[in-house]
C-alpha positions as CSV (number, residue, x, y, z in Angstrom):
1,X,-165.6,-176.0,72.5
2,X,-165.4,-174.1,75.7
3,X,-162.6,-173.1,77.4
4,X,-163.1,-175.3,80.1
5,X,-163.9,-178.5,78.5
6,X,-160.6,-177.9,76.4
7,X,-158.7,-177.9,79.6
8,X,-160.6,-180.6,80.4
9,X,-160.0,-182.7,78.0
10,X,-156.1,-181.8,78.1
11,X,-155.8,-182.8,81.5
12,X,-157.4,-186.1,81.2
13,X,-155.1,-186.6,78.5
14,X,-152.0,-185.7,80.5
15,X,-153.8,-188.5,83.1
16,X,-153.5,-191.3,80.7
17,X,-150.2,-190.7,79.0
18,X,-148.8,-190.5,82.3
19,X,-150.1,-193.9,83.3
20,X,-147.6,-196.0,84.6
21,X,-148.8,-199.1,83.4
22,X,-149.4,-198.3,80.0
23,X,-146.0,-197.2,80.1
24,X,-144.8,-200.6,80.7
25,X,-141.4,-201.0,78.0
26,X,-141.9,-197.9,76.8
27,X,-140.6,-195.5,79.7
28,X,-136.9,-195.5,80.0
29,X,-136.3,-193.6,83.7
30,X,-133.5,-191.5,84.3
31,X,-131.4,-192.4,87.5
32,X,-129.4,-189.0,88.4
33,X,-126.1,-188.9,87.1
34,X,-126.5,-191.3,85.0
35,X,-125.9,-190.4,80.9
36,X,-128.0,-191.3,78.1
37,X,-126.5,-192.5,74.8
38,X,-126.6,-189.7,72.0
39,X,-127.5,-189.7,68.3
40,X,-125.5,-186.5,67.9
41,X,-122.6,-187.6,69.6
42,X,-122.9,-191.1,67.6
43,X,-122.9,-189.3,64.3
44,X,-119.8,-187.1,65.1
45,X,-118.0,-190.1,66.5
46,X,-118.8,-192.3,62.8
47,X,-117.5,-188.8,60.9
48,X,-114.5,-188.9,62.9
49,X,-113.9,-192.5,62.4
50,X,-114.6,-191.9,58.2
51,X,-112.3,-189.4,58.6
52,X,-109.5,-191.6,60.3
53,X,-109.9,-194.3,58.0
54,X,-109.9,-192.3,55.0
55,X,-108.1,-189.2,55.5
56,X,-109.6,-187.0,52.6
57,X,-112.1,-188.1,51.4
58,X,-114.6,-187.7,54.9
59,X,-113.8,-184.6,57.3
60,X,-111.3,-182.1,56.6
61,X,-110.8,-182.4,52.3
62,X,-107.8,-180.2,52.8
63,X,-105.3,-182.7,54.7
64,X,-102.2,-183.1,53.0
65,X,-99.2,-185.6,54.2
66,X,-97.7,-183.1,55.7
67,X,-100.3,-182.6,58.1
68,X,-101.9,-186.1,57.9
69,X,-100.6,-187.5,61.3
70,X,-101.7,-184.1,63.3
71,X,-105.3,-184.6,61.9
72,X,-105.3,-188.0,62.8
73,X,-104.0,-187.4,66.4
74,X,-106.9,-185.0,66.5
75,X,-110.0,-186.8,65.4
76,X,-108.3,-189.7,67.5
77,X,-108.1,-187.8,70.7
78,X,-112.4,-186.1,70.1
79,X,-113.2,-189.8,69.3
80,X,-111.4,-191.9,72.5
81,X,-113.2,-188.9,74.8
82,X,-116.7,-188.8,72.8
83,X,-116.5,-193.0,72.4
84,X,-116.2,-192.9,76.1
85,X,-118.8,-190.9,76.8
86,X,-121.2,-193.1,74.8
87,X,-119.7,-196.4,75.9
88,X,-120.8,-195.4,79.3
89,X,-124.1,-194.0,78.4
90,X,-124.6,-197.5,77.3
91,X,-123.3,-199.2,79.8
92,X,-125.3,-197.6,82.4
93,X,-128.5,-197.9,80.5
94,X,-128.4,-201.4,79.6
95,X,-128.5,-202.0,83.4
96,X,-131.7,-201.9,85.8
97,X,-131.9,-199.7,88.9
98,X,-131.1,-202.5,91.3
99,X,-127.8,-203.1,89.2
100,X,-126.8,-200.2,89.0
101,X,-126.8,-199.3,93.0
102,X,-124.9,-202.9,93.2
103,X,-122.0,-201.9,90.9
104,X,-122.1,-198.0,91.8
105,X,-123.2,-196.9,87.9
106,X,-125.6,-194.7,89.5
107,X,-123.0,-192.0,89.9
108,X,-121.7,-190.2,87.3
109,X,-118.5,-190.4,88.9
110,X,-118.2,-193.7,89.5
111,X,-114.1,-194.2,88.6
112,X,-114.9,-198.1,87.9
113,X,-117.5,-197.3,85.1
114,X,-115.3,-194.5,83.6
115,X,-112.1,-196.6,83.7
116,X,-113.9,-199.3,82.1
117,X,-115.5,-197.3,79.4
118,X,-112.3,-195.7,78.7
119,X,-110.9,-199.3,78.3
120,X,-113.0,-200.0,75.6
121,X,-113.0,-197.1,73.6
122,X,-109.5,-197.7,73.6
123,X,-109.5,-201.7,72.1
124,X,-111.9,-200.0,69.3
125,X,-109.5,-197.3,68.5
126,X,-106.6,-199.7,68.5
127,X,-108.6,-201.9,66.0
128,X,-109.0,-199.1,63.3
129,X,-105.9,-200.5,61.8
130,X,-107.8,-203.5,61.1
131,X,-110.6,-202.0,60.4
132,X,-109.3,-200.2,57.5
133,X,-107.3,-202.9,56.0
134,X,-110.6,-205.2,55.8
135,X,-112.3,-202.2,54.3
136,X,-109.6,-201.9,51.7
137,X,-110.8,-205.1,50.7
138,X,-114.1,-204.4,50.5
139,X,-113.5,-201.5,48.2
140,X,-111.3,-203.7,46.1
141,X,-114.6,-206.2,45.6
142,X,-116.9,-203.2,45.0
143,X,-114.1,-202.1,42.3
144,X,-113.5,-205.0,40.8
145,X,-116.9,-206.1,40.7
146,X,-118.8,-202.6,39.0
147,X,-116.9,-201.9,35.0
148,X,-119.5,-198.3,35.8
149,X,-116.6,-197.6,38.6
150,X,-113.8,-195.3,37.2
151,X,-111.8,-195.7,40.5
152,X,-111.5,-196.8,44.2
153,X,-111.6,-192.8,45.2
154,X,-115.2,-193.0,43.5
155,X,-115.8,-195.8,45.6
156,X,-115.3,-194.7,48.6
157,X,-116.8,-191.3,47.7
158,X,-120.1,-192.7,46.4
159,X,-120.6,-195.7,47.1
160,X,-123.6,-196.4,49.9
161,X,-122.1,-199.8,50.8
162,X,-118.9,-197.8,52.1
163,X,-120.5,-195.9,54.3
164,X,-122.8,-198.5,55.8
165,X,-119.8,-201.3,55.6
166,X,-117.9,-198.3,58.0
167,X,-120.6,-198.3,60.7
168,X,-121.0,-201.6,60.7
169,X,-117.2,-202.9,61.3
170,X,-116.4,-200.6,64.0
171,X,-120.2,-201.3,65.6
172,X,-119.3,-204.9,65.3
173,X,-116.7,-204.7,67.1
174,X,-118.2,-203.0,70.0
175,X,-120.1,-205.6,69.9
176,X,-117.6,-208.0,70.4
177,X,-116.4,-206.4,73.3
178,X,-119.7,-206.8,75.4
179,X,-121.2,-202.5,74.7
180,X,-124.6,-202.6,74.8
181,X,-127.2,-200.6,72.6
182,X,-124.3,-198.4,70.8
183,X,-123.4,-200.7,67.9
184,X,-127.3,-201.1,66.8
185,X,-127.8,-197.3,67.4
186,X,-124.7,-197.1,64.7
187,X,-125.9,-199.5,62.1
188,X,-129.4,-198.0,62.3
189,X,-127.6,-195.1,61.4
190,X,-126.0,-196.4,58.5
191,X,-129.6,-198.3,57.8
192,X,-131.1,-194.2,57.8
193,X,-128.4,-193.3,55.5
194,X,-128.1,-195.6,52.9
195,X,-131.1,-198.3,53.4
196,X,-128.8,-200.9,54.6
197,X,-129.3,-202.9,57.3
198,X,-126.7,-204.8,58.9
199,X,-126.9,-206.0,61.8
200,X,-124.3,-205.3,64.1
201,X,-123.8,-208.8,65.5
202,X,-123.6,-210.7,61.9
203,X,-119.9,-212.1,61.0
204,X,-118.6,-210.6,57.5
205,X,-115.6,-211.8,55.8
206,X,-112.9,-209.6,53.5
207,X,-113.5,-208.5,50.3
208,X,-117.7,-208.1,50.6
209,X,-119.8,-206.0,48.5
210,X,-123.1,-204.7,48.0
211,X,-124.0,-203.5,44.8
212,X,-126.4,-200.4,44.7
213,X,-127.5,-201.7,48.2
214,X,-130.5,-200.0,48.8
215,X,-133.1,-202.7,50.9
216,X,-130.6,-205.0,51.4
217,X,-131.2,-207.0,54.9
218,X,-128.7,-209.0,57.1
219,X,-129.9,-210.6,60.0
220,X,-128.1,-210.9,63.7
221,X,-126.8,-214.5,63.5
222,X,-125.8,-214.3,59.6
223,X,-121.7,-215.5,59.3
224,X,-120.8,-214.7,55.7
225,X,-117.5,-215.7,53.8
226,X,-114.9,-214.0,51.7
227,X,-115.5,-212.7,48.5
228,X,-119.2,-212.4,48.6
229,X,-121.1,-210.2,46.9
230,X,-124.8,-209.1,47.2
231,X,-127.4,-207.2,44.5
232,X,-130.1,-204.9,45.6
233,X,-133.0,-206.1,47.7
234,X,-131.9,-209.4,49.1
235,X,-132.8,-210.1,52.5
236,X,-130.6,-213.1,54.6
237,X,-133.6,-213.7,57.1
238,X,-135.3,-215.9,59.4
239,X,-138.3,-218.1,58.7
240,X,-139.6,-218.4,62.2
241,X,-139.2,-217.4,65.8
242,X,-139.2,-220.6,68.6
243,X,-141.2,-220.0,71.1
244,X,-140.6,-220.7,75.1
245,X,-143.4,-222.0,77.3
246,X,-144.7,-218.6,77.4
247,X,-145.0,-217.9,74.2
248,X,-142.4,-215.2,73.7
249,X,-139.9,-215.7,71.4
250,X,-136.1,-217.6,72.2
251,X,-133.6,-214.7,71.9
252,X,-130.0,-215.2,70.7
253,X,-130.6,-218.8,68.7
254,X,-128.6,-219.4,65.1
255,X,-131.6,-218.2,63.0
256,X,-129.9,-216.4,59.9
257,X,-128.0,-218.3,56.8
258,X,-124.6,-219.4,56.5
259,X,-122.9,-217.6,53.1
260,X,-119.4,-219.5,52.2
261,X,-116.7,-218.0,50.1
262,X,-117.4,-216.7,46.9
263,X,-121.5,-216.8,46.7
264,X,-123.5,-214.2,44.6
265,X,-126.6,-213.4,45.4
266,X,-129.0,-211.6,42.9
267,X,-131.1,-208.6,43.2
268,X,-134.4,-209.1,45.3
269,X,-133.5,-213.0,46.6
270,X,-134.9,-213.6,49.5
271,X,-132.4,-216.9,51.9
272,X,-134.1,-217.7,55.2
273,X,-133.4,-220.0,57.5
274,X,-130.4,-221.3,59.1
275,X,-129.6,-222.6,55.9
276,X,-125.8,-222.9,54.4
277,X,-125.5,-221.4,50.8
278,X,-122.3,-223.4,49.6
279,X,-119.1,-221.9,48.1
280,X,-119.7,-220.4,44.6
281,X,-122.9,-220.7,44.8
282,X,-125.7,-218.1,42.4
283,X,-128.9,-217.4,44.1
284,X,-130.6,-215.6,40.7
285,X,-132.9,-212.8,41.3
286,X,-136.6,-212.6,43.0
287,X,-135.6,-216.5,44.5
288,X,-137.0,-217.6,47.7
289,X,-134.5,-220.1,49.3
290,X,-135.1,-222.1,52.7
291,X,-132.9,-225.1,52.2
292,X,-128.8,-225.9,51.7
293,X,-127.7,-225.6,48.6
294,X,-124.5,-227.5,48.0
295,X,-121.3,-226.3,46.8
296,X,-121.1,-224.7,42.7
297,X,-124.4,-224.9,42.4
298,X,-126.8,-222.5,40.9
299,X,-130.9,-221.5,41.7
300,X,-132.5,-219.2,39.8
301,X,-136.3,-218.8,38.3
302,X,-136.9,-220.4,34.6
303,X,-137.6,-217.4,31.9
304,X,-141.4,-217.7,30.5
305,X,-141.7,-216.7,27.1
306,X,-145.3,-214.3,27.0
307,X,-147.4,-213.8,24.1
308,X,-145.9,-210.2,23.6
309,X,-142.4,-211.7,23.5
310,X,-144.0,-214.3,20.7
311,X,-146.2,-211.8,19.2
312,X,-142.9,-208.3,19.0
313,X,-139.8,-210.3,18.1
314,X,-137.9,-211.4,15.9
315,X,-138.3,-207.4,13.8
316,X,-142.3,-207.6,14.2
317,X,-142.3,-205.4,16.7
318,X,-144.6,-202.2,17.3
């Protein structure tokens, strides 16, 4: 190919990528001054918070009590100025171009924005009390729940549904207090990490588990009790999207299933619907479930005895 048919054939390819309406959803445009949220920033921001919540086992392994409150100040101060930053970022990016010349977000410097951003990183920091204690149940269902776990410290060392259960209560809250984009970027993160995915708007009671965890789904509108534990591969879904006149599906509608206290779901289940799964309930493994299941009951697929297992047992094996 010649050299000018390559350029060419570059330039009408610059053409078409740079076509507006193609673009349509897929073109975020920067308005000056205004930050964008930060993966980077995100991940030192859920480091520091690991770190906070359980001093010495995430960050800095050589803290001692001695110098445990200095550490903490630390990380606490880097995580109020980085949480900021990002609160901001997406605050100003969840709005369009009109709102943000109403409210003045599209200046940097805009004292309102800042103030308010600072606000919230605040409420989340003073909630990492909480946050911790809830998680110190969690560990305590993981612990009591695995006879391979030799102690909490392995828990919260190894265990994926640690990490992902981390990310996910602080990104909740955000949630909760109205930031935009930051708590999915965080579970996504956690999702990356350890192939869970929670999402960041689904309510989760104490003492929760996940055991081995990886594939395991939660859906947005999910509310789940205490003491619940989950296996491997189960997905709390929806079975369908409503529609509006349109034909674009209803956003924010209860779509996801209702766990109560004490349920135990089996590895590779599968509970759509905005169903309610009853206190201590079983859901055995490889189940499909799309209706309520009452209260101490139990749903799990019949064993079929094969001609192998007729033809090998009983000491006649190969």
């Amino acid at each position: 190919m010649s050299s000018e048919n390559t350029t060419h054939i570059l330039t009408q390819t610059v053409d078409h990528l740079s076509e507006l309406y193609a673009l349509k959803g897929l073109f975020h445009e920067h308005r000056e001054g205004d930050p964008l949220p930060s993966g980077k920033a995100l991940e030192e921001i859920v480091e520091l918070a690991r770190a906070t919540i359980f001093p010495g086992f995430y960050g800095h392994s050589s803290v001692k009590s001695q110098t445990l409150k200095y550490q903490i100040g630390v990380n606490i101060e880097r995580m109020h100025k980085l949480l900021s930053q990002q609160i901001l970022a997406g605050l100003c990016f969840g709005l369009t171009a009109e709102d943000a010349e109403a409210c003045g977000c599209h200046k940097a410097e805009s004292e309102i924005c800042l103030e308010h951003a600072s606000d919230l990183a605040t409420q989340l920091i003073a909630k990492l009390p909480e946050i911790r204690s809830t998680l110190a149940t969690d560990i305590q269902a993981a612990y009591d729940g695995d006879p391979a776990a030799s102690s909490q410290g392995e828990i919260i060392s190894c265990y994926p549904v640690i990490k992902a259960l981390i990310n996910y209560r602080i990104a909740h809250e955000l949630y909760l207090l109205g930031v935009p984009l930051i708590p999915r970027m965080m579970t996504e993160m956690a999702h990356s990490e350890t192939g869970i995915d929670i999402h960041p708007a689904a309510t989760i009671g104490k003492y929760f588990t996940i055991d081995h965890g990886t594939g395991v789904v939660i859906g947005a509108t999910c509310i789940i009790g205490d003491h619940v534990k989950l296996y491997q591969g189960v997905t709390l879904g929806a079975i369908s999207f409503p529609l509006d006149n349109e034909g674009n599906p209803i956003k924010g509608i209860p779509r996801h299933p209702i766990l109560k206290d004490n349920v135990v779901i089996y590895a590779n289940a599968t509970v759509l619907g905005r169903i309610t799964i009853g206190e201590n309930c079983v859901v055995g493994a490889n189940v499909w479930v799309t209706r309520n299941m009452r209260a101490n009951t139990r749903k799990y697929n019949k064993e079929k005895i094969d001609n192998l297992d007729l033809e090998f047992n009983h000491g006649t094996g190969i």
